[in-house]
Structures are given as structure tokens and as C-alpha cells.
N, C-alpha and C positions, 0 to 999 in steps of 0.2 A: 817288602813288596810281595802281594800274593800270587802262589804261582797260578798261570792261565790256567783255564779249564783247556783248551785246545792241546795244552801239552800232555794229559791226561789218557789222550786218545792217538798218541805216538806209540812210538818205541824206546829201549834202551840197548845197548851195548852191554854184554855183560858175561866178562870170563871166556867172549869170543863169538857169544852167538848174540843176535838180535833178537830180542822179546817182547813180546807187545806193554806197554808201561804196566799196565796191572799184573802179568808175571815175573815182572824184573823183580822178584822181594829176595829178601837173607831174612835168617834165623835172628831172634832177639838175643840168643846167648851168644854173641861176636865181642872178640877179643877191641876189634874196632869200636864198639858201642859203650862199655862200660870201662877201657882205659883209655880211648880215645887217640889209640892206634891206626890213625888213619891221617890220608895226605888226599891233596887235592888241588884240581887248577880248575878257575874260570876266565872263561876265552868266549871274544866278538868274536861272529863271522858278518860280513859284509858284501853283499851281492855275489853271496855263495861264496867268497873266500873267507877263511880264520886267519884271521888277524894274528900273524908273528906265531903262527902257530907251533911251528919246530921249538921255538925257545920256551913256551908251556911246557912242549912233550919234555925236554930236556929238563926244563924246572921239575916236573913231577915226579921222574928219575932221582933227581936229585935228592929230593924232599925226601922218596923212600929211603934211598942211602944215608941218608941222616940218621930217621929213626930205626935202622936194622934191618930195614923190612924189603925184598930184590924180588921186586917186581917180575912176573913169570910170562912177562910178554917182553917183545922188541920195541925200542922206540917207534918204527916205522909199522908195527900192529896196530899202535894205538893211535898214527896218524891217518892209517885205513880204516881204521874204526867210528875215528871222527866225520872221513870225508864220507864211509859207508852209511852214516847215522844221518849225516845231514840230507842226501838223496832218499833214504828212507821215508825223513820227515817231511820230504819235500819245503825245504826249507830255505829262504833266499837270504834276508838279515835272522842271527840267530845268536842265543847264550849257549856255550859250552861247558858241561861242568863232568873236566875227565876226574877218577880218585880211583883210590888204593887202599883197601884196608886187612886187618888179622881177620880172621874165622874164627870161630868157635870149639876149634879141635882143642884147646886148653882153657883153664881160665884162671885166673892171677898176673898178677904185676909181670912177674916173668913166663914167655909165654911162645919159648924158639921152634916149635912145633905144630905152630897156627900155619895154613894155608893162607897167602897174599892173593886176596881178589880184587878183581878190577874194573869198573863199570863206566861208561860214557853215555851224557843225558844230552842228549841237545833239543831246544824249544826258541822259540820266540819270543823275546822280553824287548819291550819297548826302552825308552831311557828310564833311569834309574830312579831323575828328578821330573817332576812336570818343567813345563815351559814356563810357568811364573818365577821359578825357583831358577831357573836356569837363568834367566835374566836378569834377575835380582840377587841371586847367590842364596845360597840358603844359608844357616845358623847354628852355631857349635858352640856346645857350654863346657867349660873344662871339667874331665870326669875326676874322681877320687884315686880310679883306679890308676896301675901306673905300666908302662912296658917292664916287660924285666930285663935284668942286665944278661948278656948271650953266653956267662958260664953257668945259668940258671936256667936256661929253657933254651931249645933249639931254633932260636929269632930266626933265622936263613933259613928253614925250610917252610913251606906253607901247610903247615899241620892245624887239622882240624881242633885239637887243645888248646892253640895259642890264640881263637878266639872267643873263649868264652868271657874271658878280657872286656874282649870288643862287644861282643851282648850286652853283657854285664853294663857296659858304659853309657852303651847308644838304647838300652832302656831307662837305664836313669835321666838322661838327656832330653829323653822326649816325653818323660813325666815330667821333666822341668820346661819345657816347652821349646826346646831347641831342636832343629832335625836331625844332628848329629852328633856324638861326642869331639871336645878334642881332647886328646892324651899328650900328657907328657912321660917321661922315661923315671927309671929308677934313680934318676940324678936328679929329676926336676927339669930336666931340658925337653924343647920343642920335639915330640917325637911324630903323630900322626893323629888322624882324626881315628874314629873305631875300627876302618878296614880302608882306608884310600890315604896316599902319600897326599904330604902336605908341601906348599911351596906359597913363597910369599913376596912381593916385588916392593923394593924401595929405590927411589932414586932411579928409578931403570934397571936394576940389578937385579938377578934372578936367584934369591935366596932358597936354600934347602937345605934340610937337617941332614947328618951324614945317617945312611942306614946301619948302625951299628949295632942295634938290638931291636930293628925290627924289619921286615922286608925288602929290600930294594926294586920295589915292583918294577914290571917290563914297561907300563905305561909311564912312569915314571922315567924312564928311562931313555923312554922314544920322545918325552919333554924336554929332556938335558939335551936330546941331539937334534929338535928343531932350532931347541934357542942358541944351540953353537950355528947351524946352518945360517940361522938369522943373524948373527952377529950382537947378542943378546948377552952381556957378562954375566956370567955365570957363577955363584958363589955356595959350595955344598960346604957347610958349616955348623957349629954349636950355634943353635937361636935359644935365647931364653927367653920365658914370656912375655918380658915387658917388649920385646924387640916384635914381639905380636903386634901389640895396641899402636906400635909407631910404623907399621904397614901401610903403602897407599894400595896395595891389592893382593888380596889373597884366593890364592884355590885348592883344588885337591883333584887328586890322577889315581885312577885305579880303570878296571880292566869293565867293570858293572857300572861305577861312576862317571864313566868316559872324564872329562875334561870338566869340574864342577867348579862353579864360583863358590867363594863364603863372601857371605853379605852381611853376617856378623860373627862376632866372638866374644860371650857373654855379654858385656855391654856395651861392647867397641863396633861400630857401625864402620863398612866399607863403601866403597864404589865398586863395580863392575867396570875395572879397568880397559886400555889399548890391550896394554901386553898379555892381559889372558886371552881378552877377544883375537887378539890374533894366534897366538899358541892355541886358540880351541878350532878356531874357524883352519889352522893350519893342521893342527891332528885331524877333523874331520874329513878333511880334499884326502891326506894321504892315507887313512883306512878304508877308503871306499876307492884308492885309484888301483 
């Protein structure tokens, strides 16, 4: 999706002060750019509230603690930074995109004397799908590429390296005519579409892969705890792909994707089910109440 021109003509957050977007820049020679040393959250805000926003800040903390890198603000900086940023933008529904990365004080693989910068965007982004896709679920071809297993890459943190994966996949997917990739894991098993949790319904049963080598999104999360609210069983599980094709409805939860139908899977056609229609129509009432 391309970014709007209107966010263009905002601000950024950045290492503490607000800058008009055009002097928000860093140096090309950043430890962040060429190791890919950097972490990051994207966060809905909805009638000027952000959505589960403490557990981003927390996620993104986190993330740095993962890859070495201790963040030089307070969590509660970067929640003033957000609600500072959004007033700035004047901004009512909004995309948030907090991150973290090395400087350019070193440069090599190893690199303990880089300053940790920290920046926050927030803009306006519509839905992620149009409304025909929404209705009809949109279309994922399974990619080559594969998750890795999590004593090979830091799966748990949302580090900006772990998706060139996801690039990699959901361009080949849409040179094959599909909207999205779906990925499986380094096992072969159901892992995720290129950047959004996957879930799949049989029987009335609310299937999902366990997040074990790849995200456990927040959205994802606030899914598992309508369909307990609703009385929805609930099974987080190994799926293998054939247990794909014998789905009566599938979607995907991510935080840009909101609440997405799949309307196919290479060349297994769905319906646009109850049970998503209500798990979507029930995530929408409660990000907006």
C-alpha cells in the first residue's frame, strides 16, 4: 500500500523531539540499515484511542531486549510520544509505526558502541484490503520460502530482518496472481500468511497454528479471547496443509490487516463464513468502543 501524500506533510517523533516529516532523516551509514538491526511495532488508533497500545510499547521493549539493543527512553516516553504525535497530526483513526534501531557510530556484524535511536510515525491508512476483498476474502499461494525454526532467528521479537521472508514471499505471490503469500514453517507445517496470523474454522472449531517460530501477534490474541468470550472452542495446534483444503473458513489477524477473510488458497476456494463475520464484526464494536 502506498503511503498517502497527506502523511508527507505531518511530523515525526524522533530521539524525543517532533520534526516536520521532511527533517525526520538518519545517515545511510546506520548499523540499523545494512545489518538490519532494528525493531519495530505497528499499532491502530481509533477515534483518537491506540488500540492495546501499552502491550506494543511493551512488545517493542521487548523486541530490543532480544536483539541486545536497550532502548534510551522509558516505556511511558514512547506512550507520550505516540499520544504527543497523534495531537500533532491531528489525527482521529490512524497507523502507528513506533521502532528502534543502531546508528552508525560502528559498522560490522559486531557493533556494541552504536547509539539506539528511536522514532514514531503516525498517519492515516485506510483498510489494508478494499471492501470487495473484504467480502470475498482475498487469495494466498503458498510461498517456497519457509519460517525458521526459533534457535535460528529471534521468531519472538518483531525485528525488522525477519521480514524479508515475508517480502520475498508476498512478491512472488502477486507475480503469481495471489494477494498474499501463505507460509509454512521449517517443518512444513501451517505457519502464517507473509505478515498476518492465520486461523481456520472446521466444524465450528476455532483452529490455529501454535506461535512457535513465528509471532504471536496482539491481534491475534484479542481473537483467541473473543472466541473464548463467545463460547467458540478453541484449538491452537500443529495444522498441516492438507487440513488447509478441508477448512470451511479461513482468515488472517494482524494489527494493518485488521480482521481479513481468505477467499482462496492456491486452488482451494472458501466462503466468507458466520464465525469470521462475527469474530470481525466483534473485533470492530471493541476497537472503536
Amino acid at each position: 500500500m502506498l503511503m498517502p501524500d497527506d502523511a508527507k506533510k505531518g511530523s515525526l517523533w524522533v530521539n524525543g523531539k517532533i520534526l516536520p516529516w521532511e527533517d525526520a532523516t538518519t545517515h545511510l551509514i546506520i548499523h540499523g540499515l545494512h545489518y538490519a538491526s532494528c525493531v519495530f511495532e505497528g499499532e491502530r488508533a481509533y477515534n483518537k484511542k491506540i488500540f492495546k497500545s501499552q502491550q506494543h510499547t511493551n512488545r517493542l521493549f521487548n523486541s530490543a531486549k532480544i536483539l541486545g539493543m536497550k532502548i534510551p527512553f522509558a516505556p511511558v516516553d514512547i506512550e507520550n510520544a505516540k499520544t504527543a504525535l497523534m495531537e500533532k497530526n491531528n489525527l482521529t483513526d490512524a497507523y502507528i509505526r513506533a521502532f528502534a534501531w543502531r546508528g552508525g557510530e560502528e559498522m560490522g556484524i559486531s557493533a556494541p558502541a552504536t547509539s539506539i535511536n528511536v522514532a514514531v510515525g503516525a498517519w492515516y491508512w485506510p483498510a489494508y484490503f478494499p471492501k470487495e476483498l473484504r467480502d470475498n476474502g482475498i487469495s494466498l499461494g503458498t510461498s517456497q520460502w519457509r519460517k525458521p525454526a526459533a534457535n535460528t532467528a529471534p521468531t519472538q521479537s518483531k525485528a525488522a530482518g525477519l521480514y524479508m521472508l515475508g517480502t520475498m514471499a508476498k512478491h512472488a505471490a502477486n507475480e503469481a496472481g495471489f494477494h498474499d503469500a501463505l507460509m509454512l514453517d521449517y517443518r512444513g507445517y501451517v505457519a502464517e500468511s507473509s505478515g498476518a496470523n492465520l486461523f481456520i474454522i472446521k466444524d465450528g472449531i476455532l483452529k490455529t497454528p501454535i506461535p512457535d517460530c513465528f509471532l504471536n501477534g496482539i491481534t491475534r490474541q484479542t481473537i483467541l479471547e473473543i472466541a473464548k468470550d463467545k463460547n467458540i472452542p478453541i484449538e491452537e495446534k500443529i495444522i498441516l496443509p492438507n487440513e488447509l483444503y478441508d477448512a470451511d473458513e479461513v482468515f488472517l489477524t494482524g494489527t494493518a490487516a485488521e480482521i481479513t477473510a481468505v477467499g482462496q488458497i492456491d486452488e482451494q476456494h472458501y466462503t466468507v463464513g458466520d464465525v469470521t463475520k462475527l469474530l470481525r464484526s466483534t473485533y470492530e464494536t471493541l476497537v472503536r468502543s
